[in-house]
MDAnalysis code that builds the backbone (N, CA, C; Angstrom):
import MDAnalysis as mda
import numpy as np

u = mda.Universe.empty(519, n_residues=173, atom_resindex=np.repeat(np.arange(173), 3), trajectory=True)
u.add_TopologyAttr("name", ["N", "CA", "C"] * 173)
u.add_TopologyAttr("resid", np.arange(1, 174))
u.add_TopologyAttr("resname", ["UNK", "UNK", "UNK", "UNK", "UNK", "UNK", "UNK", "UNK", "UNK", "UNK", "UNK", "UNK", "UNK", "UNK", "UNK", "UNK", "UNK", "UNK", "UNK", "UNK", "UNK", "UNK", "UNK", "UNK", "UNK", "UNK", "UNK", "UNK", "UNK", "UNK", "UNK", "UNK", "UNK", "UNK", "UNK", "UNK", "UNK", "UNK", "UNK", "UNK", "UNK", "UNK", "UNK", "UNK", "UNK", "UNK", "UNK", "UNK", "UNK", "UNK", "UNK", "UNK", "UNK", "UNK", "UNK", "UNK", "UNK", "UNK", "UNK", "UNK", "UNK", "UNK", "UNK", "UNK", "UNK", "UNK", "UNK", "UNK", "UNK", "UNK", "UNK", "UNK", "UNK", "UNK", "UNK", "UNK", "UNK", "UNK", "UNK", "UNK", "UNK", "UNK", "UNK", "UNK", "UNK", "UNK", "UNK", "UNK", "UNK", "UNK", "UNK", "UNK", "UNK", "UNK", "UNK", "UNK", "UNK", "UNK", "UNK", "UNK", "UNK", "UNK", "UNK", "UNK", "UNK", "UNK", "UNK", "UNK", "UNK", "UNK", "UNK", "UNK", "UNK", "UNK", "UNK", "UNK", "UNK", "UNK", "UNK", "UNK", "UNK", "UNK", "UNK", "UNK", "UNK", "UNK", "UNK", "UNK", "UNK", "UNK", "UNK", "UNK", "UNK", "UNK", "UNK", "UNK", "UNK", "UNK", "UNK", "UNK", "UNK", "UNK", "UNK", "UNK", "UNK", "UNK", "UNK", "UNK", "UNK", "UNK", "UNK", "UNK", "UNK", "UNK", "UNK", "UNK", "UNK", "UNK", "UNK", "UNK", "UNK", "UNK", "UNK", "UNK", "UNK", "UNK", "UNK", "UNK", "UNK", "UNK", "UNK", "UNK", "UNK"])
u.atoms.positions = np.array([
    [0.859, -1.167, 0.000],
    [0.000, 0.000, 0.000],
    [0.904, 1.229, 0.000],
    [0.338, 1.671, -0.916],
    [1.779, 3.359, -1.030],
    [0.879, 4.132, -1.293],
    [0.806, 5.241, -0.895],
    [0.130, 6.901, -0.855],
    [0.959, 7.584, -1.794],
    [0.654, 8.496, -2.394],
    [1.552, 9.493, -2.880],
    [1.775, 10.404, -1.933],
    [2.953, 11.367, -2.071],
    [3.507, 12.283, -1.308],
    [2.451, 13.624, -1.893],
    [2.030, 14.065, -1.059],
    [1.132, 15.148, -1.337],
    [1.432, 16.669, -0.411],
    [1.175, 17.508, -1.056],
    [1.264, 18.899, -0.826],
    [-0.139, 19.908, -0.202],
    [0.454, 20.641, 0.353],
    [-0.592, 22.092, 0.327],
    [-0.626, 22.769, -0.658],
    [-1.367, 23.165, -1.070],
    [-1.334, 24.460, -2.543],
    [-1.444, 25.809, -1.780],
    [-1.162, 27.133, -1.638],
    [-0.148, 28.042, -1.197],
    [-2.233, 28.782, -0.718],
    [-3.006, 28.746, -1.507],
    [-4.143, 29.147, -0.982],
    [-4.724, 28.520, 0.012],
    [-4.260, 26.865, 0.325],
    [-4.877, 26.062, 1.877],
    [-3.896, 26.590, 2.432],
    [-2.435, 26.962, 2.791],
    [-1.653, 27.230, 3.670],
    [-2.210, 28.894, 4.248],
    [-2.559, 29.198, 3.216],
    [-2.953, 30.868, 3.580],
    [-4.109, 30.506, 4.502],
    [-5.146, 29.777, 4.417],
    [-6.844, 30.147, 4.954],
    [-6.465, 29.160, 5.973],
    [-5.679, 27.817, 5.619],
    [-4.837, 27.174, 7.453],
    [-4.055, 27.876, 8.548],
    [-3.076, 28.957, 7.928],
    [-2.815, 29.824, 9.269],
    [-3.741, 30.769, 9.607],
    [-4.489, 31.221, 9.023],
    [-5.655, 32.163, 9.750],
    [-6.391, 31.095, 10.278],
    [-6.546, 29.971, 10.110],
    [-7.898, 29.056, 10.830],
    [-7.141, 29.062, 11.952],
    [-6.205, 28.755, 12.253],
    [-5.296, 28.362, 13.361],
    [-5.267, 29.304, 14.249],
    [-5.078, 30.608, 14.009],
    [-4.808, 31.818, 14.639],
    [-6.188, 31.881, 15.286],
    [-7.346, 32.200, 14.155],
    [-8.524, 32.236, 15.015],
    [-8.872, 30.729, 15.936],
    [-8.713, 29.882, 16.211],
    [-8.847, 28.445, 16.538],
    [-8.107, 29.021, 17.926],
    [-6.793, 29.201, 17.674],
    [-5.956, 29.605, 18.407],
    [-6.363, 30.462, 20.230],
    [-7.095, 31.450, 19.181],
    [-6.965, 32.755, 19.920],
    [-8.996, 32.922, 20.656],
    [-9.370, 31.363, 20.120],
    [-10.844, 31.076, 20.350],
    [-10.306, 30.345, 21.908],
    [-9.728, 29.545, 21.887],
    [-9.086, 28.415, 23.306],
    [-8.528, 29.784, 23.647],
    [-7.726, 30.840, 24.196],
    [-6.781, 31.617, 24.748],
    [-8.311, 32.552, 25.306],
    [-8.863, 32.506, 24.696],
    [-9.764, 33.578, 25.611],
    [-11.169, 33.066, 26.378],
    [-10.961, 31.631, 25.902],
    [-11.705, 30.685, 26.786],
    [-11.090, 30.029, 27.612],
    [-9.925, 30.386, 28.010],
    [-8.654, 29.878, 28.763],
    [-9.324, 28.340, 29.002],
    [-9.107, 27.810, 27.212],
    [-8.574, 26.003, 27.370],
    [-7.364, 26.062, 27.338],
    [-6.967, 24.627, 28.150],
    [-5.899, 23.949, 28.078],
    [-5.788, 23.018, 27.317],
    [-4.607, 22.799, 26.168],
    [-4.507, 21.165, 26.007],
    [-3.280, 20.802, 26.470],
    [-3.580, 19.665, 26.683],
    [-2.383, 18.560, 27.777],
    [-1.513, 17.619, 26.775],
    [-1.230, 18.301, 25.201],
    [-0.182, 17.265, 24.038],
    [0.522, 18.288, 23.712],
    [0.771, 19.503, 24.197],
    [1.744, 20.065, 23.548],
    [3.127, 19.696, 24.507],
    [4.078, 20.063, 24.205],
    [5.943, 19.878, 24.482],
    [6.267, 21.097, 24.035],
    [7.641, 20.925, 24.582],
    [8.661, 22.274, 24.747],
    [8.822, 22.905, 23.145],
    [8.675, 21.281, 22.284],
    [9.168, 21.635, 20.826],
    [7.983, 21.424, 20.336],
    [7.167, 21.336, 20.244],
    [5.515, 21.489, 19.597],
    [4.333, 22.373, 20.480],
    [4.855, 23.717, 19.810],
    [3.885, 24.196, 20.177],
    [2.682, 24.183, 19.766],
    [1.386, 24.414, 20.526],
    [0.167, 24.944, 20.641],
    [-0.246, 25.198, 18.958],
    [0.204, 26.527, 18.398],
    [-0.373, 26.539, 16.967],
    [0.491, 25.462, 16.021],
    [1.495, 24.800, 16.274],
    [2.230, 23.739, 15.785],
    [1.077, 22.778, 15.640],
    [0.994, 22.157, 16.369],
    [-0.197, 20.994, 16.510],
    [-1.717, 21.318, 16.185],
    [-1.961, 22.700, 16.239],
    [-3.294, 22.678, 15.152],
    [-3.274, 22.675, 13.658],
    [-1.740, 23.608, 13.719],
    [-1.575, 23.627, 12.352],
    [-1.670, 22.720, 11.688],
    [-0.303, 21.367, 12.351],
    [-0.079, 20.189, 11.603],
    [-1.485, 18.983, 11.286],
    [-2.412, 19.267, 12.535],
    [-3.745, 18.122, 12.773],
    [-4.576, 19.133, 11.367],
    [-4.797, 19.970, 11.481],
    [-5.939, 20.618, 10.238],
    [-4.954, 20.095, 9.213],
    [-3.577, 20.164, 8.625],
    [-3.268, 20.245, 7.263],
    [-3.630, 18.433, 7.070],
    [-3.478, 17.841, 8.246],
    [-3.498, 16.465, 7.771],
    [-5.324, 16.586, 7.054],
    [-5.649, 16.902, 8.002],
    [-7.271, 16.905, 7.599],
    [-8.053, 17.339, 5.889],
    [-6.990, 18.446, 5.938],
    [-7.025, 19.118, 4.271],
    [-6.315, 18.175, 3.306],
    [-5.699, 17.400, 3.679],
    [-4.718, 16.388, 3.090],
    [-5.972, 15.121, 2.584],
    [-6.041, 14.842, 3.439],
    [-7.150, 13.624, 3.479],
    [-8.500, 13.958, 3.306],
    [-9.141, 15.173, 3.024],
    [-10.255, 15.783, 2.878],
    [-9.912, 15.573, 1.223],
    [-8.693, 16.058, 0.351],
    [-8.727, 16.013, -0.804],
    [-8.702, 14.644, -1.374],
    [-8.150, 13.850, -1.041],
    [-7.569, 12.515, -1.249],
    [-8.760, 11.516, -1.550],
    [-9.741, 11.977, -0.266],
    [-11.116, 11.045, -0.079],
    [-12.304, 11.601, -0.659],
    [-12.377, 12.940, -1.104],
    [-13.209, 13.622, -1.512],
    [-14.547, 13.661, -0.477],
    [-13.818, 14.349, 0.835],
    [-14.407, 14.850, 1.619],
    [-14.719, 16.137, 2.016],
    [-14.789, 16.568, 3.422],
    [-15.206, 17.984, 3.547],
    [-14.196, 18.331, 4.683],
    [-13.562, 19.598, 4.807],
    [-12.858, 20.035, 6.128],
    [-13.787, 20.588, 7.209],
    [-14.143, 20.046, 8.332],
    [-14.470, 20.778, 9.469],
    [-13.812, 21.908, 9.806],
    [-14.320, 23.020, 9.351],
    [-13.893, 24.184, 9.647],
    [-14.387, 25.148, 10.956],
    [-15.541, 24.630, 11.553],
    [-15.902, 24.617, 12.644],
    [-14.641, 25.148, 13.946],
    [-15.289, 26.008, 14.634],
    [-13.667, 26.397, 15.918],
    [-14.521, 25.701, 17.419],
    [-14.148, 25.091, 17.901],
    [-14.549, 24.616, 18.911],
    [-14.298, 25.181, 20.009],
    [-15.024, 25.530, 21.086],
    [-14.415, 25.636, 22.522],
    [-13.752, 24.586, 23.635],
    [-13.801, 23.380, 23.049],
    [-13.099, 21.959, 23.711],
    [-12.992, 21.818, 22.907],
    [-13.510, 20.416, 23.355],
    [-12.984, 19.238, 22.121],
    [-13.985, 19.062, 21.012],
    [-13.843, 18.077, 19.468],
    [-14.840, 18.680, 18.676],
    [-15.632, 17.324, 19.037],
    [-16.521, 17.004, 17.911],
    [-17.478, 16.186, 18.156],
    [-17.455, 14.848, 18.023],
    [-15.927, 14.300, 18.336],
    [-15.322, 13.058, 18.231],
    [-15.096, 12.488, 17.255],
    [-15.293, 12.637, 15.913],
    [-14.242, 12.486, 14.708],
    [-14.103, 13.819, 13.720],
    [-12.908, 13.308, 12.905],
    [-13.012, 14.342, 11.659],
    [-13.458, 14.512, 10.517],
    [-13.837, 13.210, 10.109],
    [-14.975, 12.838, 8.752],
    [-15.442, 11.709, 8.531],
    [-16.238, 11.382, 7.784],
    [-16.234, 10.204, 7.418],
    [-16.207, 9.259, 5.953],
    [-15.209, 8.549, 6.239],
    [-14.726, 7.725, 5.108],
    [-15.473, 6.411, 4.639],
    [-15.708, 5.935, 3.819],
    [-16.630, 4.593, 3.600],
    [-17.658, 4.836, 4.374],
    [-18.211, 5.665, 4.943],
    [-19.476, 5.524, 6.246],
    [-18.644, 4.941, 7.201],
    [-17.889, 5.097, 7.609],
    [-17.535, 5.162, 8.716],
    [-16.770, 6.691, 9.530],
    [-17.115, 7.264, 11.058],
    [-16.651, 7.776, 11.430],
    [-15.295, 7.919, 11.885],
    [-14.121, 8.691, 11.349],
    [-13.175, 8.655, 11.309],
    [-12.436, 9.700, 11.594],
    [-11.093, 9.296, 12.559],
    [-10.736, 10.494, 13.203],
    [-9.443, 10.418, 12.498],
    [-8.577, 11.536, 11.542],
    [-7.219, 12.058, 11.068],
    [-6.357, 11.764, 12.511],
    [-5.411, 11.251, 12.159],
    [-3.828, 11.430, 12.890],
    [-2.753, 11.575, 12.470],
    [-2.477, 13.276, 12.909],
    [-1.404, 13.320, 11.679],
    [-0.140, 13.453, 12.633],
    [1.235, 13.076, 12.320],
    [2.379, 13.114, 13.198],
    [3.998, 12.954, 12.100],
    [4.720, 13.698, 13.075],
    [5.717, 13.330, 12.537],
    [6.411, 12.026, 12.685],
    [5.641, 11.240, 13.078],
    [6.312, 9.780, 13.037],
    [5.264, 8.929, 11.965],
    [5.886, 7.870, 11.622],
    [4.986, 6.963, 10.986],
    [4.510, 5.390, 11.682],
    [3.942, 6.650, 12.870],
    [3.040, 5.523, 13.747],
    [2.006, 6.183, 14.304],
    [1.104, 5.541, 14.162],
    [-0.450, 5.877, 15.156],
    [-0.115, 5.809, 16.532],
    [-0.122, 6.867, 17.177],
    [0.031, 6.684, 18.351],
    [-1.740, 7.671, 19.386],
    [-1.925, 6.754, 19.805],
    [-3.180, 7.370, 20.837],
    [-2.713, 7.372, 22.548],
    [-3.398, 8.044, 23.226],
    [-2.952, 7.625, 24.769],
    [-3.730, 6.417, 25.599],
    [-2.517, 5.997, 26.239],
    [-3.257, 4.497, 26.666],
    [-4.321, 4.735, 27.709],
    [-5.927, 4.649, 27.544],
    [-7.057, 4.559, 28.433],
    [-6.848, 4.351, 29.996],
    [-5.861, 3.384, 30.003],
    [-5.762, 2.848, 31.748],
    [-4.620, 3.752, 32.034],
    [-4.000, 4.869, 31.859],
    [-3.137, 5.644, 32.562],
    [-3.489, 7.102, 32.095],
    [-4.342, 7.380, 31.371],
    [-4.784, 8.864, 30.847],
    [-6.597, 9.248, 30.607],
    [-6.812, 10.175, 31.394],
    [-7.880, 10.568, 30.725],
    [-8.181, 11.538, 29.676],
    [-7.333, 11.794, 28.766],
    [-7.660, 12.256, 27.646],
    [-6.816, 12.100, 26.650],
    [-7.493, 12.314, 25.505],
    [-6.372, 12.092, 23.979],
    [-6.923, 10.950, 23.809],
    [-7.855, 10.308, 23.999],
    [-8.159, 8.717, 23.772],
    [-9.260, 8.702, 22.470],
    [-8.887, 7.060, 22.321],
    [-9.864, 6.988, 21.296],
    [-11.134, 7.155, 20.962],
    [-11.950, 8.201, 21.113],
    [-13.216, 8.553, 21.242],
    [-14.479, 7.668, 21.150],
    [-14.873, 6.946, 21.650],
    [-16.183, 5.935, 21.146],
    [-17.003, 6.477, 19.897],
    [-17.327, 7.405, 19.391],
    [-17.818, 7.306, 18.412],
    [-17.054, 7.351, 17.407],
    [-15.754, 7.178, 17.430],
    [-14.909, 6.941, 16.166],
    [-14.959, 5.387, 15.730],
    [-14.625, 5.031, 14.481],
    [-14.909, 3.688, 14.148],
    [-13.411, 3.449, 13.637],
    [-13.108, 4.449, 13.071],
    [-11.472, 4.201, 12.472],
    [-11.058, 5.615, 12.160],
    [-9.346, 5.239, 12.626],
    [-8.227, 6.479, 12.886],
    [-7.313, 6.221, 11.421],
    [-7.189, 7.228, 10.862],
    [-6.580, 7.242, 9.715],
    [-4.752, 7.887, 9.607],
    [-4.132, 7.691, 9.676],
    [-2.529, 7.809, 10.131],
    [-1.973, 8.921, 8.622],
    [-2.012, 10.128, 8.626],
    [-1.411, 11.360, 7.642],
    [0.385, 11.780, 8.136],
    [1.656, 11.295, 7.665],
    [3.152, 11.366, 8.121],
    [3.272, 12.843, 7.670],
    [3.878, 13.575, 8.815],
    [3.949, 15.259, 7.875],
    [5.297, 15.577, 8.264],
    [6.511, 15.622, 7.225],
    [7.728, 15.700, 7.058],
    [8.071, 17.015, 7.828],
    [7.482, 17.611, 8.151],
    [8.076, 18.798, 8.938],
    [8.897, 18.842, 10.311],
    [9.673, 19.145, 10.439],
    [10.008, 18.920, 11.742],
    [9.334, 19.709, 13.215],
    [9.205, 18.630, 14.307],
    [8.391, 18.760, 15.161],
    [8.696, 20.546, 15.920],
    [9.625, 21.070, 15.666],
    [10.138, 21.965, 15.901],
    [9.806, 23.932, 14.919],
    [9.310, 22.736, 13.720],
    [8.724, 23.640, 12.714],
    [7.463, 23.877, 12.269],
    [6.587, 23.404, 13.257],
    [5.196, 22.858, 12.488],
    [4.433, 24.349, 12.425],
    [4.495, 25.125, 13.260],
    [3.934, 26.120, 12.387],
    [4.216, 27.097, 11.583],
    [5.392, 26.522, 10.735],
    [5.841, 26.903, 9.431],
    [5.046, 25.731, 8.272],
    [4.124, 24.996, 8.361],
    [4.086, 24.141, 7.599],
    [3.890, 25.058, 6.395],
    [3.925, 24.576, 4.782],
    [3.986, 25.051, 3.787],
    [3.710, 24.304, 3.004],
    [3.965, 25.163, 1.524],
    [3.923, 24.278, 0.182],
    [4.729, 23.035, 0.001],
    [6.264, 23.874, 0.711],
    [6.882, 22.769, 0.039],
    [7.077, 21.401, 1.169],
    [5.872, 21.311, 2.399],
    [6.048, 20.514, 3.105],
    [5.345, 19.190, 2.683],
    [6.013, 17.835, 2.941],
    [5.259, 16.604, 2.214],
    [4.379, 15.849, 3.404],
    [3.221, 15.418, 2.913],
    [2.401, 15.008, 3.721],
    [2.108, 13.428, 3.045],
    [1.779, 12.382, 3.502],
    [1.344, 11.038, 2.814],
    [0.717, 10.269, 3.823],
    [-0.798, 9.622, 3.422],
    [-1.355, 9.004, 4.427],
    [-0.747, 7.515, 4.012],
    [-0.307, 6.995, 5.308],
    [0.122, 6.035, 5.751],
    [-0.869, 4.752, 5.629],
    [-2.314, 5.374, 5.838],
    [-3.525, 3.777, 6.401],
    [-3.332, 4.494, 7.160],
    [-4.829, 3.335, 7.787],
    [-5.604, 3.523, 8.968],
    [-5.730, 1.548, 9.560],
    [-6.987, 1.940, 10.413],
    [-7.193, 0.924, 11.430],
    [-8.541, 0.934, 12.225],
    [-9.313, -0.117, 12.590],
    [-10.546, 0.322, 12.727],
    [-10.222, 0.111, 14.573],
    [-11.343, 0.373, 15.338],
    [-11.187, 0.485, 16.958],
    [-10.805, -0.878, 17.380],
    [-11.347, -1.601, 17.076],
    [-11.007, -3.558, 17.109],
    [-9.913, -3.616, 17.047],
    [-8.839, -3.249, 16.245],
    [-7.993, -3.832, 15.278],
    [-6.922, -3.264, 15.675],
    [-6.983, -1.936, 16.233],
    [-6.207, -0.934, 17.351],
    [-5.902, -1.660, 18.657],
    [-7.009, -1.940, 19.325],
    [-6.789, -2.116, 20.210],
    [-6.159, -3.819, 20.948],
    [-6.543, -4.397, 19.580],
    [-6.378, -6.083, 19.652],
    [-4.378, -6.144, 19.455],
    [-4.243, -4.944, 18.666],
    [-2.753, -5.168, 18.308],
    [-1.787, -4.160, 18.854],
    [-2.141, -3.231, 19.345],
    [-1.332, -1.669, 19.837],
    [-0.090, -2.031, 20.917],
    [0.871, -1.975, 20.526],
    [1.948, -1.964, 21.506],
    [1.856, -0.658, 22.599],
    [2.701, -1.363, 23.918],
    [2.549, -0.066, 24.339],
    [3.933, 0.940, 24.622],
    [4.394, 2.047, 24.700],
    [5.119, 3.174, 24.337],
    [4.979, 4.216, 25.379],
    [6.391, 4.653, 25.256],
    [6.286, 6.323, 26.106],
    [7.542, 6.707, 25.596],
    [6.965, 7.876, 24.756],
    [8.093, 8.812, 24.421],
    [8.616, 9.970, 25.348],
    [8.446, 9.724, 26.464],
    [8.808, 11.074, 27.307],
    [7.733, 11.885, 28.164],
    [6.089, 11.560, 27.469],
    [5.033, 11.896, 27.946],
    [3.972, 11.181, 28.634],
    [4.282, 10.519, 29.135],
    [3.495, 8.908, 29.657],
    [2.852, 8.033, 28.647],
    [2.225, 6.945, 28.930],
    [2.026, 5.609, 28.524],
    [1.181, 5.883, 27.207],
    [1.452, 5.587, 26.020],
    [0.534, 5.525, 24.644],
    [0.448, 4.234, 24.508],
    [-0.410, 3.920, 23.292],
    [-0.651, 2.699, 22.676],
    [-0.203, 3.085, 21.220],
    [0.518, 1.937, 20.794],
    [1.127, 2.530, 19.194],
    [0.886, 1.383, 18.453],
    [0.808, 1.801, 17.108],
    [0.509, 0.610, 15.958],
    [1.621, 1.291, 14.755],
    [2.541, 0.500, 14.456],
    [3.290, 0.984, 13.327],
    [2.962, 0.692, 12.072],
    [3.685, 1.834, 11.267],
    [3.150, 1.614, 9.704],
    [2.686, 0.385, 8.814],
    [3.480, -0.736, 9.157],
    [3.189, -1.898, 8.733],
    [1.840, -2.623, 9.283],
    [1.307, -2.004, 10.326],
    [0.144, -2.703, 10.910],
    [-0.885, -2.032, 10.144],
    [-0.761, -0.388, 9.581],
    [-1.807, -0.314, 8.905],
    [-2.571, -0.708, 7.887],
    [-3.568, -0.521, 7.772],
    [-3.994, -1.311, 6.145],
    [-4.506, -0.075, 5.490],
    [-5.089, -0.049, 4.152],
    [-5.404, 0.754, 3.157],
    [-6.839, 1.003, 3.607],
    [-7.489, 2.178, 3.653],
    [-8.872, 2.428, 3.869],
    [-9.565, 3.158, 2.780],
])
């Protein structure tokens, strides 16, 4: 299963950093917190990089972008693929990684998701809200909630306990 390496076109990068900013500056004056950012991924880093995956895979599947700004969290997935509800994960690694249920209460796999779809975004974790044109994005596969959870190793990169499934575990959706 191979994806092509896919791009932003310079008009989604333009209307993605203003989504971000306002997204941004919607949580800052509703003083939310989120509990996944790090020293080297900041805050508009990680919206940036989660929406471009979304615009990535919105084109790919011939779907729609939730453009919606939330005051939490949104409404437990990001689209849906085959009829199924499906949540984007986009990262600079090429592994699905979620947080493990029995040591975290949040970041988890949402019950109304049916399957998590895995988007690799070449940027470095340090750069993400520079993402751009010339940054490469490629969905990896996905995995349905069963199939996650029957096989997910478990992991800690520095931030406590995840559950991870690597590239090879994914399949084509």
């Amino acid at each position: 299963m191979t994806y092509p390496i896919m791009r932003l076109t310079a008009k989604e990068v333009i209307y993605l950093r203003k989504w971000v900013n306002d997204c941004y500056e919607n949580k800052r004056q509703h003083k939310v917190t989120d509990r996944k950012y790090t020293a080297t991924m900041t805050p508009k880093g990680i919206i940036m990089m989660g929406k471009a995956g979304e615009v990535i895979t919105a084109r790919h599947y011939g779907t729609t972008v939730d453009w919606d700004i939330y005051i939490g969290a949104d409404h437990g997935h990001d689209t849906t693929i085959n009829g199924k509800s499906t949540e984007i994960k986009t990262s600079t690694r090429k592994i699905l990684i979620i947080n493990d249920p029995k040591h975290c209460n949040y970041g988890l796999w949402k019950p109304e998701t049916e399957q998590c779809l895995v988007v690799w975004c070449n940027q470095p974790s340090t750069q993400l809200e520079n993402i751009g044109t010339n940054t490469q994005f490629q969905i990896l596969g996905g995995t349905t909630r069963e199939n996650f959870f029957a096989n997910a190793e478990h992991a800690d990169f520095g931030h406590g306990p995840r559950l991870v499934l690597k590239e090879h575990q994914l399949t084509k959706i």
